[in-house]
Every structure is written in structure tokens, then in C-alpha cells.
C-alpha positions, 0 to 999 in steps of 0.5 A: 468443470471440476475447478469452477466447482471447487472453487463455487463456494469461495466464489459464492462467499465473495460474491455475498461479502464484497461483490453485493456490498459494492453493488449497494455502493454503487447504488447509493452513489446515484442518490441525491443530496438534498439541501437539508442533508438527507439521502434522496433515491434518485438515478443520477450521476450528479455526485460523480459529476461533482467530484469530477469537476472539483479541482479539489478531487483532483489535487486529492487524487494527486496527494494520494498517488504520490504518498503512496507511490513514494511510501511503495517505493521506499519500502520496496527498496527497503525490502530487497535486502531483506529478501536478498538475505532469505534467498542466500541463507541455509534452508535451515535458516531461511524459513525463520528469517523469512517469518522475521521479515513479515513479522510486523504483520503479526502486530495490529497495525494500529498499535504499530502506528500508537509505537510510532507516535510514541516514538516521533512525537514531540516528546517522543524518543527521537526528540528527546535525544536530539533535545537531550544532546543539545543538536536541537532546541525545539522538537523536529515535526516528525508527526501530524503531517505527511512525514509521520505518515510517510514513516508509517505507511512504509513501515506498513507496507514493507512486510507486504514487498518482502513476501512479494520479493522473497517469491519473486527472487526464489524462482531465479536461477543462482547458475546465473550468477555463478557464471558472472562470478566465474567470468570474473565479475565482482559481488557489486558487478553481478548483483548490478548487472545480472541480479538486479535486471533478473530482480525487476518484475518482482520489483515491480511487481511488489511496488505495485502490490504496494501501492495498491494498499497505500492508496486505500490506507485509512488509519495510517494517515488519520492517525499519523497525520493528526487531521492535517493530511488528506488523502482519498480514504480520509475524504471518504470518511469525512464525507460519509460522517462529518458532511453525511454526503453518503453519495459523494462518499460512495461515488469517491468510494467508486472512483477509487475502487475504480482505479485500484481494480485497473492497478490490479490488473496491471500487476496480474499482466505483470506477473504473468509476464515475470513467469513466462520469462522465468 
């Protein structure tokens, strides 16, 4: 009783700032859309119908799955030597690098995305010295499309999988790998056979974590993708304020929340699991 207690004001202020929000979400996505563009109060389902029928939906739904479940993936694996070096240094050191590896979280993501522009761009610092020496004649498509966007969701999303690696790594056993050693193994035997098996659920784990917040980006794919890349929360948007279909907005809103929630909750099962075998 004394920890629901504790925890009633957090809950109240979640309860008023997002779970009442996503109730009149829920609402507005049963309204209706007249031929004249305005929003009619009605009981419906028609919106959900709609998209559900659409194989347009279901192209976006595949997009976006597969953008973020490759940019989840590729910063995940790009994050595990970042967390495999916090986890082998000093503890004088550790808690710097540590602070180095999530320090992009300390920069708005929006002006990361502008430095990505400026950098991949046509007339951006990586075409201007492949230009410059002569290995190419026209400007490499590094933006407006789903490379940019690739390169910048993982950049995104890799601070995310370090913090979720470095915990998850912390709580193995180094005694482990001290015997592979002992028993003859090799630095490359070990890290294959013993490290990286101990490694899989934070791996997961982070994936997943990962993929959550790829699913929902907005600004990375909108600015990186220059109009030409749709994904789910672009097609929101796009509803919601260019084709004022405030139901449909909603009701793909719910989809999506829908889907993220049981993403979630599979990562919530996984880390339980991870623990236990810990």
C-alpha cells in the first residue's frame, strides 16, 4: 500500500498529461468526415475501416517497420563496442566515457539532423571531397531520401542502445570470461562464444527499445527525407493538417500506439527474463 501511495502522484500526472490526451484521441477517431472537410460527432469506426482496407496503409506499415527495424539494428551493433569499452575500463574512467557515449542526447535533435544536412547534402562535405578528388562527377544522393533518414535515425537512436547496453552488460559476470581465458580461449573465442550468448538480451533488449523510438520518429524522416519518404508519423501529420482528416489522423495515431504499446510489452517480458537468468 505504501508504494501505490508513493507512486499516486506520478500516476495522477500521467494519468492528466497522456492517458485523458489518448482517451480524446480515441474519441475524435470515431468522428466522421463530411464531403466538405469538417469533423462530425458520430460513434464510428469507419476511419479504422478505411485504413485497414487501404493497401496504402499496409505498404506504410511495412516502410516503417522496416526503416526502423534496420536503423534499430545497425545502431544497436554500432553501440556494443561503445558499451563493451564502458564495461572494460577503470571505474575512474567509466563514468566519463559513459557520459561520451549518450552525449548527443545532450544536443537537440534537430540541430543534429540540420549538421546531417549540411554534411550530406549536395553541396555538403562529403560530396565536396568526393567531387573535389575527382572519384565523382555529380553529387552522391546522400539526402531527401531513405539513406539520409537511415543515417539519421541511427545516429538517433544509438545513444538510446549504448545506455541500454551498458546496463545490460554491467550485470554480467567478468568470472566467466576469466575461466574461457584460463581454459585457453582466445580474446575473439571468448567475446563469440561466451560474451556475446551472456550479451543477447540486452541486445534484444536494446533493439527493441530502439525500435520503438524509430517507429514513432517524426522529425528525422520529415527533414531527412525532404517530402519524398512516408512513413506512419509523416502520414499523421499529413492527415491531420494537409487533408484535415482529424479522424483518420487519429484513428492511424491509434493504430500505431497500438502496435507500440505491445512492442513495449514484449521488451518488459524480455527484460524480466534477461534478469532472472542473471
Amino acid at each position: 500500500m505504501t508504494g501505490w501511495l508513493l507512486a499516486a502522484p506520478a500516476l495522477a500526472v500521467l494519468a492528466v498529461a497522456f492517458l485523458w490526451p489518448m482517451a480524446g484521441l480515441f474519441r475524435i477517431s470515431l468522428n466522421r468526415t463530411t464531403e466538405t472537410g469538417a469533423m462530425e460527432a458520430a460513434l464510428t469506426t469507419e476511419s479504422y475501416a478505411k485504413l485497414l482496407g487501404d493497401s496504402f496503409t499496409a505498404e506504410l506499415a511495412w516502410n516503417t517497420l522496416l526503416l526502423a527495424g534496420s536503423s534499430a539494428a545497425v545502431a544497436t551493433v554500432l553501440a556494443l563496442p561503445v558499451a563493451l569499452m564502458v564495461r572494460a575500463a577503470s571505474p575512474r574512467w567509466r563514468g566519463l566515457l559513459a557520459l561520451l557515449g549518450i552525449a548527443p542526447l545532450l544536443v537537440s535533435a534537430t540541430a543534429r539532423l540540420v549538421g546531417w544536412m549540411a554534411i550530406l547534402g549536395d553541396q555538403g562535405l562529403i560530396n565536396a571531397m568526393l567531387m573535389g578528388s575527382g572519384l565523382r562527377d555529380t553529387p552522391l544522393p546522400l539526402i531527401n531520401n531513405w539513406t539520409g533518414v537511415r543515417i539519421g535515425l541511427v545516429e538517433s537512436l544509438m545513444p538510446y542502445a549504448v545506455l541500454v547496453l551498458i546496463a545490460g552488460l554491467g550485470r554480467l559476470d567478468p568470472r566467466l570470461e576469466e575461466a574461457a581465458a584460463t581454459l585457453g580461449a582466445g580474446r575473439a573465442r571468448t567475446f563469440l562464444r561466451v560474451t556475446l550468448p551472456l550479451a543477447a538480451p540486452a541486445l534484444l533488449a536494446a533493439w527493441l527499445l530502439t525500435l520503438v523510438l524509430g517507429l514513432s520518429s517524426f522529425i528525422t524522416p520529415r527533414l531527412m527525407g525532404g517530402g519524398r519518404v512516408f512513413v506512419m508519423a509523416t502520414e499523421i501529420y499529413d492527415l491531420a493538417l494537409e487533408y484535415v482528416d482529424w479522424p483518420g489522423a487519429a484513428a492511424l495515431a491509434m493504430l500505431l500506439l497500438g502496435a507500440l504499446v505491445l512492442l513495449m510489452l514484449l521488451r518488459a517480458v524480455t527484460t524480466r527474463g534477461a534478469g532472472r537468468r542473471a
